[in-house]
C-alpha positions as CSV (number, residue, x, y, z in Angstrom):
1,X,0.0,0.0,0.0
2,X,1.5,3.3,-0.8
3,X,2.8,5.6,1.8
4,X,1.3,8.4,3.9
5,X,2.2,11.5,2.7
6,X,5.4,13.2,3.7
7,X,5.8,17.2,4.1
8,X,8.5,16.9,1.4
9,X,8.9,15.9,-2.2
10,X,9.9,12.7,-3.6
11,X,12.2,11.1,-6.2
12,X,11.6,7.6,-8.1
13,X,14.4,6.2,-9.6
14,X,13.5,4.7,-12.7
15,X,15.9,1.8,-14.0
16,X,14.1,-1.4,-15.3
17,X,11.0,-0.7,-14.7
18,X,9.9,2.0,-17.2
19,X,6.2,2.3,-16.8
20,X,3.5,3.6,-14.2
21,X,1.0,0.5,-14.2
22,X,1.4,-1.8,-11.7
23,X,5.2,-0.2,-10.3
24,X,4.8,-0.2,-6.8
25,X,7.8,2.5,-6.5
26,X,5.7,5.1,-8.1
27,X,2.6,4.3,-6.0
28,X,4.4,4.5,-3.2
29,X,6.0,8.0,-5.0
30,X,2.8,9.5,-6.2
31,X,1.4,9.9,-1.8
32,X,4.1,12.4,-1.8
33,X,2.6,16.1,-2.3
34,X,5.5,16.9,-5.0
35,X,7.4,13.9,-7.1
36,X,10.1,13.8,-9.7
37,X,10.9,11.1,-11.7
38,X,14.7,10.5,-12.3
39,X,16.2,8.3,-15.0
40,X,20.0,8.2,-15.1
41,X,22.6,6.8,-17.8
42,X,25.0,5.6,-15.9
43,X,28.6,3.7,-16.8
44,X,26.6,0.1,-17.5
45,X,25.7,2.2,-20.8
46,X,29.2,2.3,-21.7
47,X,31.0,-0.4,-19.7
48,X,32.9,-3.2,-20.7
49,X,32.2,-6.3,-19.0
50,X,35.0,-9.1,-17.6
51,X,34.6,-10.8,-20.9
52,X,35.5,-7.7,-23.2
53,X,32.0,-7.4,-24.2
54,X,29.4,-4.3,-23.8
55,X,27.5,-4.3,-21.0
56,X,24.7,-2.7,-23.2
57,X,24.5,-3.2,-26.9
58,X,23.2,-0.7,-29.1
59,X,20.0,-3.0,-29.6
60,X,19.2,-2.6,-26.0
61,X,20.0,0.6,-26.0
62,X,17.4,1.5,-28.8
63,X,14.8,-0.1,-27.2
64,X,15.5,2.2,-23.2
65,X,15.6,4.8,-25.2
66,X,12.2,4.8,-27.0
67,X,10.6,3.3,-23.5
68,X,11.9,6.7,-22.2
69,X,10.7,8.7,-24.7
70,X,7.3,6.9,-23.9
71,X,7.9,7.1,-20.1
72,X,8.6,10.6,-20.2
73,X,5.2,11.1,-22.3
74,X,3.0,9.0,-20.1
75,X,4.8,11.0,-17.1
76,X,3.9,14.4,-18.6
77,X,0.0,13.8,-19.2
78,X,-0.2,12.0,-15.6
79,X,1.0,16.0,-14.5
80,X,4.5,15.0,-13.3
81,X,7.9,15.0,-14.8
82,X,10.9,13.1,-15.7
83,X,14.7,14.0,-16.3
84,X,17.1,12.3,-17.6
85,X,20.7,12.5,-16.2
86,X,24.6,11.3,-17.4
87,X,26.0,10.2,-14.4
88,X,26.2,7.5,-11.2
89,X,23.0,7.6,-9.0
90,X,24.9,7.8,-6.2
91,X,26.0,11.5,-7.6
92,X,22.9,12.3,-9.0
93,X,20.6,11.4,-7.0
94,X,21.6,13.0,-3.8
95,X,22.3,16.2,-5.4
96,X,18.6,16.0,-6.5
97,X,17.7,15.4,-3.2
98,X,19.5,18.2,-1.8
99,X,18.0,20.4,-4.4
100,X,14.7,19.3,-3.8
101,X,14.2,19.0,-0.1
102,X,13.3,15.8,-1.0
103,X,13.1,13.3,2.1
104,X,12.4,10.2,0.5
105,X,14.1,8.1,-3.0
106,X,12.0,4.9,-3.8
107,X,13.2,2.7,-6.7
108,X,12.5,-1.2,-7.6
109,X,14.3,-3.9,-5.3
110,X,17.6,-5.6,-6.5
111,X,18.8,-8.9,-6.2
112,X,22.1,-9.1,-8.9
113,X,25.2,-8.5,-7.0
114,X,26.0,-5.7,-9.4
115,X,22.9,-4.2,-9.2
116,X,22.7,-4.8,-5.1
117,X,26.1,-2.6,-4.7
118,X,24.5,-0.1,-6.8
119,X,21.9,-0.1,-4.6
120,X,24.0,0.3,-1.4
121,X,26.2,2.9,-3.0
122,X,23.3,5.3,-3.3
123,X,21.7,4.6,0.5
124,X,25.0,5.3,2.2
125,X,25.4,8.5,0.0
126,X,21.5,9.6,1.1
127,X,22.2,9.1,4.3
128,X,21.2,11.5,6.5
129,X,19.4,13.4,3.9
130,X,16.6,11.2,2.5
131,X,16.0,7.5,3.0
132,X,16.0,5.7,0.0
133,X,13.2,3.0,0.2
134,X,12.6,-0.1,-2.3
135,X,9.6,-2.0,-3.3
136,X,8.8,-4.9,-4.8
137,X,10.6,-6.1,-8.2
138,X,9.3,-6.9,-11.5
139,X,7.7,-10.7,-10.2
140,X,5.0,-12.9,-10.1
141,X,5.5,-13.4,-6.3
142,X,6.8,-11.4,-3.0
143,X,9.7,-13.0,-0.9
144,X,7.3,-12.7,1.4
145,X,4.5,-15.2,-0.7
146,X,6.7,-17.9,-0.9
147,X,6.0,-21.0,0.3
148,X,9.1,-21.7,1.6
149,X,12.1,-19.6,2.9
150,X,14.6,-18.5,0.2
151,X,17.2,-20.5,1.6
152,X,15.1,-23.1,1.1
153,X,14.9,-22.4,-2.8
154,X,14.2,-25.8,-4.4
155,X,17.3,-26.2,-6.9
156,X,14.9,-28.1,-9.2
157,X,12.4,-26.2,-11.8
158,X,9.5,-28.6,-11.1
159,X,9.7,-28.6,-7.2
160,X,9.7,-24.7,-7.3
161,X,7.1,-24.5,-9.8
162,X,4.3,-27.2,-8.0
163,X,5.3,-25.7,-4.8
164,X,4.0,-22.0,-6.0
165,X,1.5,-23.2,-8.4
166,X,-0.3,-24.8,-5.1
167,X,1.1,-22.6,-2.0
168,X,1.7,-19.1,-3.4
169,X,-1.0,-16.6,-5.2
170,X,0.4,-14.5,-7.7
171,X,0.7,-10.4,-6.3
172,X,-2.5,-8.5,-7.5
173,X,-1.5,-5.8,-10.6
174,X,-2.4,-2.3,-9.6
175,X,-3.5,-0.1,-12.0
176,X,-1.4,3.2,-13.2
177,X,-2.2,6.4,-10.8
178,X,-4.5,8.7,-11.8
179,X,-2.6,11.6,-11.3
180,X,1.4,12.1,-10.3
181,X,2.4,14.7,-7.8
182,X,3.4,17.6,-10.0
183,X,6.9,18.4,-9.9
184,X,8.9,20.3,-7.2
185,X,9.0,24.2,-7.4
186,X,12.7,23.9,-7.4
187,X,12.6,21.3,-10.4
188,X,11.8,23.8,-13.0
189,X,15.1,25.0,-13.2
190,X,16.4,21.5,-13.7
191,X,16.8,19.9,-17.7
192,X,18.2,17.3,-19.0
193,X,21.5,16.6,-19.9
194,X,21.6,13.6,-22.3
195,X,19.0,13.3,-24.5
196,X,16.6,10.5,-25.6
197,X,16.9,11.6,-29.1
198,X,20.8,11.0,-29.3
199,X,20.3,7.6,-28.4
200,X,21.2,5.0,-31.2
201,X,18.5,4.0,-33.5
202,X,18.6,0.3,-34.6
203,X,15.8,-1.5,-37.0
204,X,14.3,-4.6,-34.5
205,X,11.4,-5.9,-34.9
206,X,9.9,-4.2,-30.9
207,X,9.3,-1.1,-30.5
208,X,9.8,0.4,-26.9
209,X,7.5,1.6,-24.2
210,X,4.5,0.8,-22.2
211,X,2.1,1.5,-24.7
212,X,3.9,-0.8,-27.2
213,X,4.0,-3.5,-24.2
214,X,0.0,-3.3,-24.2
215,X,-0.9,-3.3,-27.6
216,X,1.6,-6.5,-27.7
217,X,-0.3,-8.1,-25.5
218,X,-3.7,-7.1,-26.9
219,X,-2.7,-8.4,-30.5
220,X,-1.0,-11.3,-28.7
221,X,-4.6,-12.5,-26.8
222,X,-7.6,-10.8,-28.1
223,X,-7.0,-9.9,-31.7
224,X,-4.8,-12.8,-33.3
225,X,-5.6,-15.3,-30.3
226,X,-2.1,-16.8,-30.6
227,X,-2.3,-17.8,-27.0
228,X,-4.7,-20.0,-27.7
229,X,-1.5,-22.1,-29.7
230,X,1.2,-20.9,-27.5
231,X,2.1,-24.4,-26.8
232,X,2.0,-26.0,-30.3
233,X,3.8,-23.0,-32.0
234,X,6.9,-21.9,-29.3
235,X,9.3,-24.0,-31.0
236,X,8.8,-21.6,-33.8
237,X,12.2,-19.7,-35.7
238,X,10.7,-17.1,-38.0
239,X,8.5,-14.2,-37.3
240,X,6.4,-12.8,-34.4
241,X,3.6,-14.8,-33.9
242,X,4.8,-17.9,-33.1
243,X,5.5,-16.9,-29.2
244,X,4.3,-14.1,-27.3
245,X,7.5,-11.4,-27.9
246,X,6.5,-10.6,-24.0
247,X,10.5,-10.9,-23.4
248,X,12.0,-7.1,-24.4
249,X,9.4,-5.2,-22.4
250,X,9.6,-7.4,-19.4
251,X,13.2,-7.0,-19.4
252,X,12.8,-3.1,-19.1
253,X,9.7,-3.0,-17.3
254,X,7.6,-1.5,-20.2
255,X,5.3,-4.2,-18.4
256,X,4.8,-6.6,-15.4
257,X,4.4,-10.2,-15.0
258,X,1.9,-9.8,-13.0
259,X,-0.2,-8.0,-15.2
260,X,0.5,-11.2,-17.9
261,X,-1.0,-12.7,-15.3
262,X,-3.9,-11.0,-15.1
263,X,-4.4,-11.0,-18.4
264,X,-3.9,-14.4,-19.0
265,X,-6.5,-14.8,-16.2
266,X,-9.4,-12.8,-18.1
267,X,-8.7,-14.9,-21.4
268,X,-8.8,-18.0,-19.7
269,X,-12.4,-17.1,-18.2
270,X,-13.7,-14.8,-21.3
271,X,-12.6,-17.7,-24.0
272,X,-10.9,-20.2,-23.3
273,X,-8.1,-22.0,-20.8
274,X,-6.2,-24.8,-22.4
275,X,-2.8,-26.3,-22.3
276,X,-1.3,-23.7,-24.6
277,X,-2.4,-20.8,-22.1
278,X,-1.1,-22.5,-18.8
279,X,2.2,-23.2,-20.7
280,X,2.7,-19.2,-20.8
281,X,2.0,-19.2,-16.8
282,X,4.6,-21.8,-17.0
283,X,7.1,-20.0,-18.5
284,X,6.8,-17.1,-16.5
285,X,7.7,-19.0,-13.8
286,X,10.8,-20.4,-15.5
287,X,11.7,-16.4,-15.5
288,X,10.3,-16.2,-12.0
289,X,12.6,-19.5,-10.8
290,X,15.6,-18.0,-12.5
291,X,15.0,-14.4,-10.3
292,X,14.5,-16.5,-7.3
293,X,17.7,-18.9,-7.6
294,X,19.9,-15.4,-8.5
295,X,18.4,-14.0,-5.4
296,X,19.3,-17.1,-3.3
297,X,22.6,-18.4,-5.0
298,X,23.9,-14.7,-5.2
299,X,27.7,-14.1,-7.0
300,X,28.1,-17.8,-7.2
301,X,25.8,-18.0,-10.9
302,X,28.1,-16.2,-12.7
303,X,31.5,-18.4,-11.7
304,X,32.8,-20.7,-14.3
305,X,31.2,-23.7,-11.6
306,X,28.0,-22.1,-11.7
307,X,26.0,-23.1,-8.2
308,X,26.9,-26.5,-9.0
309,X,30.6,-25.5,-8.3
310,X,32.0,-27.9,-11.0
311,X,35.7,-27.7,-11.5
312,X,35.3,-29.8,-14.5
313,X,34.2,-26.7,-17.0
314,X,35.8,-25.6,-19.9
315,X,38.4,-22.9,-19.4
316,X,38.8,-22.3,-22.8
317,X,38.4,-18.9,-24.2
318,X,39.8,-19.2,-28.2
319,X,39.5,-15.8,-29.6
320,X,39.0,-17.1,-33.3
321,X,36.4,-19.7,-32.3
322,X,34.4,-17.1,-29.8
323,X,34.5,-14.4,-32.8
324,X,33.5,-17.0,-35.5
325,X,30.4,-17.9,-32.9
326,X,29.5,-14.1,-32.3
327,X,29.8,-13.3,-36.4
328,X,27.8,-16.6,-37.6
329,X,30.8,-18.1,-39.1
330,X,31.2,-21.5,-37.2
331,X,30.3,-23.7,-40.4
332,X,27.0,-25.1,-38.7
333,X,24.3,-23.4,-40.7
334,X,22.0,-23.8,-37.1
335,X,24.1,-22.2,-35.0
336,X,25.3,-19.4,-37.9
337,X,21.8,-18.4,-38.6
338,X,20.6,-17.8,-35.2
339,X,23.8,-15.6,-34.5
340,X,22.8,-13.7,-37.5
341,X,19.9,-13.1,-36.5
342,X,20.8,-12.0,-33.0
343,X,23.2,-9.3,-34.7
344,X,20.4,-8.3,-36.9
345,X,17.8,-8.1,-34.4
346,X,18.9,-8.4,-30.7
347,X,16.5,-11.7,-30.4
348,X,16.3,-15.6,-31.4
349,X,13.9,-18.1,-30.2
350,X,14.6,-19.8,-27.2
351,X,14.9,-22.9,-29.3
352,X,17.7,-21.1,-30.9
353,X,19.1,-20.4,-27.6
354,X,19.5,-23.4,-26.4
355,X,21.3,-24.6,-28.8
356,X,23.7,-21.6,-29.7
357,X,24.8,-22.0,-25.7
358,X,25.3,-25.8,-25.9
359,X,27.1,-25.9,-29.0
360,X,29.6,-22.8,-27.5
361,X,29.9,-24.8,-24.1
362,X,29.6,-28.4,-25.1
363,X,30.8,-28.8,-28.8
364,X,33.3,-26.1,-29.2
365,X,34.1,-26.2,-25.7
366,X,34.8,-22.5,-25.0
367,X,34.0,-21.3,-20.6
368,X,30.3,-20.5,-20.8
369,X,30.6,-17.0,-19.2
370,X,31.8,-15.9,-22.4
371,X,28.6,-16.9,-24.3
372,X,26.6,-15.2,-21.6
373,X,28.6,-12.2,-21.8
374,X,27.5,-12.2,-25.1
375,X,24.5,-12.4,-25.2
376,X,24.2,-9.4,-22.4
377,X,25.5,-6.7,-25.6
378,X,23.3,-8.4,-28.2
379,X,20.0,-9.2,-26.2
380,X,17.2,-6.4,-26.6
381,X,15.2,-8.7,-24.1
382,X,18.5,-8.9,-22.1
383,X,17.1,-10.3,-18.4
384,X,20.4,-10.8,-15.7
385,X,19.0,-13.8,-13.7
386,X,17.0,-15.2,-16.7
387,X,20.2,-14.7,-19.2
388,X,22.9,-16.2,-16.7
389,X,20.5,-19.1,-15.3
390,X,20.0,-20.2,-18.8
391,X,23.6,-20.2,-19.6
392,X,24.7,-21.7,-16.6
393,X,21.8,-24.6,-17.2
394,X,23.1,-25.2,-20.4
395,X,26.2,-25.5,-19.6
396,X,25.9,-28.3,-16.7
397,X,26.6,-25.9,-14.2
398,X,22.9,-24.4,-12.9
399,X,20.0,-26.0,-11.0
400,X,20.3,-29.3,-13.0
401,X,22.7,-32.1,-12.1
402,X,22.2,-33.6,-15.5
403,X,25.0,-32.7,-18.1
404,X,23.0,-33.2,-20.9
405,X,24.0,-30.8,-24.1
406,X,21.8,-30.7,-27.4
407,X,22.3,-32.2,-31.1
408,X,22.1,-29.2,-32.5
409,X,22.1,-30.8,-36.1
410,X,19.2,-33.5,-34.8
411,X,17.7,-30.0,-33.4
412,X,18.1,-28.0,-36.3
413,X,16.7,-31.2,-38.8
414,X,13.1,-31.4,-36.5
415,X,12.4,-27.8,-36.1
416,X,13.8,-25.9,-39.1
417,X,12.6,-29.5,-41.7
418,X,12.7,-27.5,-45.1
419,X,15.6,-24.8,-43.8
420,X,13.4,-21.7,-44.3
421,X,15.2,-20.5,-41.2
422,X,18.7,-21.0,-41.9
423,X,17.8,-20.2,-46.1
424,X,16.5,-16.6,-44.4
425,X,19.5,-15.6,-42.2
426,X,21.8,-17.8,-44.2
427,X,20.8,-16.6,-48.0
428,X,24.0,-18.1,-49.6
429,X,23.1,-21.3,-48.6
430,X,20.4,-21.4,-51.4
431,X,22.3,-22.2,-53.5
432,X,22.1,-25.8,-52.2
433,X,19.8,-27.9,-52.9
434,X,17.3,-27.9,-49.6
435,X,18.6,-31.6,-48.3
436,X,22.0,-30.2,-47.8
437,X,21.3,-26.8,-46.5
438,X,22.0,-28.2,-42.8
439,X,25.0,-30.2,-44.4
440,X,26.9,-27.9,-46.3
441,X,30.2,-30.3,-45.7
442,X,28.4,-32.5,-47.9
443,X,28.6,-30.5,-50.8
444,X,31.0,-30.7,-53.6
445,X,34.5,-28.8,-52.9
446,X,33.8,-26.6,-55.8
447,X,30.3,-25.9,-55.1
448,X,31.2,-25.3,-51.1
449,X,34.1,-22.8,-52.6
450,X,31.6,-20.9,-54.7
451,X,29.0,-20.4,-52.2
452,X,31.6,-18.3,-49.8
453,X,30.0,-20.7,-46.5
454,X,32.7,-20.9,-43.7
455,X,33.7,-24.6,-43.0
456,X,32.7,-26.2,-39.7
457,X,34.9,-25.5,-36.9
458,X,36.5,-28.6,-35.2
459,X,35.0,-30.4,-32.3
460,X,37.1,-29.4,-29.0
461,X,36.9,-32.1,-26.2
């Protein structure tokens, strides 16, 4: 519930959570009698992680910068206001403050360990000035709704997910307020200094913002239905509606799981509830399992032993095999088309995934990290616990004991039969005849030569 109101303005700190429905920082925000809203661009915009990779790839940033512009816009016709500011929040927010009078920061709970020091940084440099406060993240459930204690997290996807399927209810979306607090007196003479419009401005196929996260979910459910065939059509490579696309806004907070939920709930009761609209539930708690086991496990999901603490992991870090993986060049049209695509577009399926990760880990045998790494500059839909769980899953080394990898050719045979996916990321492969577009080895020398396709990297054991 929000707040009573305070005698002095507030600040919500925007990060990834970028719209007003259902964000219970800016409820709690909007009881304050004066409220701005803060976004700021901090070093993760230009930092390099451990693995030489961006920490945020111009994909991503494309799609924070048009949720802004649409933040900002929402923001403005609720009767508040939002900046934008270069810097560290635990610069810029406490000079805010200061200029403010503001007594009180909220901003969404953290559970990554970067993002958890960040957190900590800007509470010890409030202190004694304004309290900065944090609400509940970007989940189906609460700590708090649980049915067990988090260091009690089953380890296991199905234990976790028929434990809160019968002993947890899913948080209640709230709607968007009405009205925001208008702006401080004091906040007039405050502007901007980097602007949305500088941002870069790559072609993908999502566009960013709350608005955009609605009518997604609108076409999604109640005008193509496509929920109704979730289940029979995820496995899908090519185009938007053979999955829901939910991924990029979630990831920025354009919109909440819980108001997927909610959704989800009304179609079930207005037309129809069937395997194919549980398996969405499903997967949203396969997101919500990956938060919860990052929240538990901490630092330790991003070693090379994962939470398994395996000291059998690659170590492996071949600078020609990780750049023919990241460019599509490894000789396995499967693998080289998704990569393509993930350069082109900042998303593959999670079929596609799979299968990029195993065949790094497992068949080329490069340290995982790396892969992840990767996948954190080219991801538009980039999601830190979802993104390292996955990885570290794939690579032997997460909740699952089993070291199981994928046949990526088997894989790429049963759900891409007539290669249409790797013939439209891949276009110089058709010049084969269809049988052999998987197989290119197969192919006469000559033929192979004249095509211009990369052979297939060795095996590494």
């Amino acid at each position: 519930m929000p707040c009573p109101p305070t005698s002095q303005s507030a600040i919500v700190w925007f990060k990834n959570d970028l719209r007003l429905d259902d964000n219970p920082a800016v409820a709690n925000a909007a009881a304050a009698p004066a409220l701005l809203c803060v976004f700021c661009v901090d070093a993760r915009f230009e930092a390099t992680s451990a693995y030489g990779t961006a920490k945020t790839g111009r994909h991503r940033q494309t799609f924070i910068g048009e949720s802004l512009a649409a933040l900002r816009a929402a923001v403005a016709e609720a009767g508040g206001r939002l900046i934008v500011r270069r810097g560290e929040p635990e610069q810029v927010l406490p000079e805010l403050a200061a200029a403010l009078g503001a007594d009180t920061v909220w901003t969404e709970q953290e559970i990554a360990p970067e993002e958890t020091a960040q957190i900590e940084r800007v509470r010890a440099a409030l202190a004694g000035a304004a309290a900065l406060r944090t609400a509940s993240a970007n989940t189906l459930y609460r700590e708090k709704d649980l049915p067990f204690a988090l260091a009690d997290m089953p380890r296991v996807y199905t234990r976790f997910r028929k434990q809160v399927e019968t002993g947890a209810t899913v948080q209640a979306a709230t709607d968007a307020p009405e009205r925001l607090p208008p702006a401080p007196e004091a906040a007039h003479a405050l502007a901007d200094d980097f602007h949305v419009i500088d941002w870069p401005h790559n072609e993908t196929p999502f566009t960013g913002g709350e608005a955009a996260a609605h009518e997604r979910l609108h076409d999604y459910f109640w005008r193509t239905h496509g929920i109704a065939e979730y289940k029979a059509t995820r496995n899908g490579l090519i185009g938007m509606a053979y999955s829901s696309k939910f991924s990029p806004w979630l990831a920025a907070g354009c919109i909440s799981a819980r108001h997927i939920a909610a959704a989800l709930a009304e179609y079930e009761t207005d037309v129809v509830a069937n395997k194919s609209t549980y398996w969405l539930l499903f997967e949203l708690r396969w997101r919500e399992f990956y938060h919860w086991i990052l929240a538990a496990g901490g630092p330790r999901l991003f070693h090379r032993g994962g939470i398994q603490d395996r000291h059998d992991r690659p170590t492996a870090a071949d600078a020609n095999v990780l750049t023919a993986w990241q460019r599509g060049e490894t000789g396995l049209p499967f693998v080289d088309a998704a990569m393509r695509e993930l350069a082109a577009t900042g998303y593959m399926s999670n079929r596609a995934r799979q299968n990029v990760a195993s065949y790094l880990a497992r068949d080329l045998g490069q340290d995982w990290r790396h892969g992840a790494a990767w996948f954190e500059t080219q991801l538009v839909d980039y999601d830190v616990a979802s993104n390292w769980g996955n990885w570290a899953t794939v690579a032997g080394v997460g909740t699952d004991k089993r070291d199981n990898g994928f046949d990526v050719l088997a894989q790429a045979e049963r759900y891409d039969p007539d290669a249409e996916y790797v013939s439209h990321w891949l276009p110089e492969l058709r010049a084969l005849p269809v049988r052999e577009r998987h197989r290119p080895w197969q192919a006469e020398d000559d033929t192979r030569a004249a095509i211009g396709y990369p052979r297939l990297l060795p095996p590494r054991g």
